[in-house]
N, C-alpha and C positions, 0 to 999 in steps of 0.2 A: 600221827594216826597209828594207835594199836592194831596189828594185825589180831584179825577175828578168823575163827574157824566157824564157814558159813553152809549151812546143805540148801540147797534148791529141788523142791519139789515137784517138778515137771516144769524144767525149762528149756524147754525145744521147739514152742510155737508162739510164736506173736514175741507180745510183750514180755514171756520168760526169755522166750530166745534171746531178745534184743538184751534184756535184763543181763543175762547170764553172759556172753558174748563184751558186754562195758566191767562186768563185775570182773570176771576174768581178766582184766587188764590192771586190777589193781595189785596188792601184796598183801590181799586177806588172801587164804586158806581155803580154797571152793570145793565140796562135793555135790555130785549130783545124783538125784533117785529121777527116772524116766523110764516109759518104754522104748526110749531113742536113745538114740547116742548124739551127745553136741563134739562139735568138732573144736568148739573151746575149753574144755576141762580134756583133763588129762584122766585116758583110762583109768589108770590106776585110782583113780577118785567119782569113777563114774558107777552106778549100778544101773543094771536093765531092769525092771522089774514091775507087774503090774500095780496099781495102786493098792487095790484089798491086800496083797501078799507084805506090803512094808514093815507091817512086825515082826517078821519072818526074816528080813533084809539084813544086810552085813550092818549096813548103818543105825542101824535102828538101837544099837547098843552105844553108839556114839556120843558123845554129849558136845553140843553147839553153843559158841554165841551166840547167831541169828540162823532162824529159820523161816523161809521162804516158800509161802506156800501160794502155789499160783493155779494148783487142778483140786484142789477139793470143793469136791462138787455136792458132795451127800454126806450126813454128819456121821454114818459111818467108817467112813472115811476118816475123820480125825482120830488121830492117836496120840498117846500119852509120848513124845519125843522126850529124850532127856536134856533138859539144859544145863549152861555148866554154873549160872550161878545169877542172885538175885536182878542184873543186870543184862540175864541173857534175854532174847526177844522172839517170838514168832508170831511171823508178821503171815496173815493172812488175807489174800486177796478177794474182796466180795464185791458187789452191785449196789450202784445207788440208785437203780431199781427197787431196794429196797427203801422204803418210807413215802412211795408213790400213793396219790389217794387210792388209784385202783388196787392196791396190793393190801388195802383194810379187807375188803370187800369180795368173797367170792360171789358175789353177783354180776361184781365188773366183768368175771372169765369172759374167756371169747366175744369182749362187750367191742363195737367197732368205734367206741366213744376216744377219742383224744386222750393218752394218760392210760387206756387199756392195752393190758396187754399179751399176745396169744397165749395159745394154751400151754404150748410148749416153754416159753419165756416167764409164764404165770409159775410153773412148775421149778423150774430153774431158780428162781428169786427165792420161793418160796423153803425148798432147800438149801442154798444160802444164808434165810432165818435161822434155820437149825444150825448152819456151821457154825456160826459166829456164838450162837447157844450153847453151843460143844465145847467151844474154843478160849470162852467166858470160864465156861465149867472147870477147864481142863486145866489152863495156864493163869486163869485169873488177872492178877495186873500185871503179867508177864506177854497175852497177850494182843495183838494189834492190831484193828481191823481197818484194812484201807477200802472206801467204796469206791469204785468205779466208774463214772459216767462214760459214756459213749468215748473210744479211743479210734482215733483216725490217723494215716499217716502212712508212706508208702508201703512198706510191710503191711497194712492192715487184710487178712484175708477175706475180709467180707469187702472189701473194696468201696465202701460208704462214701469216701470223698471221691473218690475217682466217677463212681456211679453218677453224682450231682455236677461233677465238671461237664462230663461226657453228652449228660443228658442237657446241657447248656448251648454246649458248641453244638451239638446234632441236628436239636428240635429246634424252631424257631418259637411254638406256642407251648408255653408250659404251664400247666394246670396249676393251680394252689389253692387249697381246700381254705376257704374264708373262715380264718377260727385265730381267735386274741392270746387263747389261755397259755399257746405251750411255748410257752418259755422254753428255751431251747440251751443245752449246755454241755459241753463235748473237751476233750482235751488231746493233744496228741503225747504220742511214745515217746517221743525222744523223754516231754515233760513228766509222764508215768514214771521212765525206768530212772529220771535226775532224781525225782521225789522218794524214791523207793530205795537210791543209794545214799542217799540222808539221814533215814533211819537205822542204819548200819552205824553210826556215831552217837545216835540217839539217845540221851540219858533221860531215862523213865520216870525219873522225878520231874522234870521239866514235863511241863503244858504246851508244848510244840507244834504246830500246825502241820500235818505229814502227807495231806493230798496235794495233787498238782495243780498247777496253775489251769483254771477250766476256759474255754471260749464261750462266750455268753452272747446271746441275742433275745430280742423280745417278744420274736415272733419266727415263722417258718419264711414269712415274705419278707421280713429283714435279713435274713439268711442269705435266702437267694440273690436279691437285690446288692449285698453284701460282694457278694463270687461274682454277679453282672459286672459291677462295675470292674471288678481287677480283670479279668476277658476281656472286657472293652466288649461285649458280644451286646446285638440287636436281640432280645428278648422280648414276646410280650408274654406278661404274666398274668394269667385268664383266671379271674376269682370263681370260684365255683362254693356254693357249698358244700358241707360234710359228705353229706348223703346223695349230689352229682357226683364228685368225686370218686365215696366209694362204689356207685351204680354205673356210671358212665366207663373207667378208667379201674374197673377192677382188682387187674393183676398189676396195675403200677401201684396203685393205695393200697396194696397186702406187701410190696416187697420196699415200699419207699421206706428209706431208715429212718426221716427225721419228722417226718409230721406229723408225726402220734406221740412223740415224745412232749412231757409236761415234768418241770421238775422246781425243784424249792427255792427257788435263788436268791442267796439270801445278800450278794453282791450287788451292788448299784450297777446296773448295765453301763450308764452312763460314764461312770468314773472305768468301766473296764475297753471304750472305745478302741484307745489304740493301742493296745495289748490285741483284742484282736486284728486288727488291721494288719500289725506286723507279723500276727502267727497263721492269720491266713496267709497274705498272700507267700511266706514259707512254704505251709503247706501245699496252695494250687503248684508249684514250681514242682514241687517233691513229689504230686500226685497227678501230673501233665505228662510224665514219662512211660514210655508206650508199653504196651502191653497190652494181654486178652482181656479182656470186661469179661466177667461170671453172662453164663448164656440167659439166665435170669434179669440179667443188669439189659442185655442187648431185646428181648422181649418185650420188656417193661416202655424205652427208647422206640420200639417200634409201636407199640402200642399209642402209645401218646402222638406218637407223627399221625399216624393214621386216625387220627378222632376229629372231626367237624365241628370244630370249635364255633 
């Protein structure tokens, strides 16, 4: 393996952290641009500095094998980095949010239909368009755009898996809003940041597959049913529809992560059974270990106990 000289674009939360934290153990070349400081690169390779100010930055005159961008968020944001040569890469990270039916449609905003999605998330994706637009422009076949689906896994700060255990073991009746269409599809970190250190070898003439292995189900009540049985927990699962759901159980159906999610799968669920079987129960194991649940997560739990099913 040729050592590369690689920059990391804000990698101190989530998935860059974890990213940056496994990169750092190899014998590439790592600088980093943050408003943090990671306790895995070595100052002398570190800058603080806001995002807008990066043209501005020591690095920014640098020239990279790979670059890693994991906070552009607004396509002003993207800048012209220097690379060192027709095989260098930046690799940008986006949403597979993007190409959702409701993301055609600004009629969908603020629509409470399955596959909609808030205003603020509508906004987000939507900007994400543009980056990849930017980044198209910028680097052309130089550069990479990996989309995202839902990532889960103990570090995850929104706590998504831990929220669906929790609320498992807690409540005995657990709503579930009667609806076929959302295909459900989610991956964890560990599998993000192995797919993300892949592309660091990556030769650009190859047609190589470079997202990660995703968890697929065919519905939100295979989901569940999915996590019942690895608990071994007495569950009933109360069908409700759409519109119980979000009238009766409010502020559970505005913060639940997974039931509004609808996405393109273009994977046989079937042929992916025990891929997920074995990354679940990974996960429950990974995401069973204690800690505070977000005071949103503990509300939502309360909510749903206290409803007369």
């Amino acid at each position: 393996m040729q050592n590369k000289k690689i920059l990391i674009i804000g990698g101190t939360r989530f998935i860059g952290a974890l990213f940056t934290e496994l990169v750092s153990k190899t014998k590439h070349n790592i600088y980093l641009t943050s408003r943090k400081i990671s306790k895995w690169i070595d100052p002398e390779y570190q800058e603080t500095i806001e995002r807008e100010n990066l043209k501005n930055g020591l690095l920014y005159n640098h020239q990279f094998d790979c670059i890693f961008d994991f906070n552009g968020y607004k396509p002003e944001q993207i800048i012209d980095f220097k690379l060192k040569d027709n095989d260098s890469k930046y690799i940008f990270i986006s949403s597979a949010w993007i190409g959702r039916p409701s993301i055609e449609s600004k009629e969908s905003k603020n629509s409470s239909v399955v596959g909609a999605l808030d205003s603020v998330s509508y906004e987000y994706t939507l900007n994400k368009i543009n980056c990849e637009n930017k980044i198209k422009e910028i680097y052309l076949g130089n550069g990479l755009i990996v989309r995202l689906p839902i990532i889960v896994g103990a570090r995850d700060p929104h706590q998504r898996m831990q929220y669906l255990i929790q609320r498992l073991l807690r409540n005995s009746n657990i709503a579930v809003p009667k609806i076929m269409q959302n295909k459900i599809e989610f991956t964890t970190d560990n599998d993000v940041v192995e797919s993300l250190l892949n592309i660091i070898d990556l030769n650009l003439s190859e047609k190589t597959k470079i997202e990660p292995k995703k968890i697929l189900f065919d519905s939100y009540l295979s989901l569940l049913n999915a996590i019942i049985a690895m608990l071994k927990t007495d569950n009933n699962l109360k069908l409700m529809s759409e519109l119980d759901y979000l009238s009766n159980l409010p502020f559970t159906s505005s913060i639940d992560p997974f039931w509004k999610e609808v996405t393109q799968i273009r994977t046989l669920i079937d042929d992916n059974k025990a891929f997920n079987a074995i990354k679940l129960h990974d996960l429950i194991k990974k995401c069973m270990a204690p800690g505070k649940l977000d005071e949103k997560y503990e509300k939502a739990i309360k909510e749903e106990s206290s409803y007369a099913f």
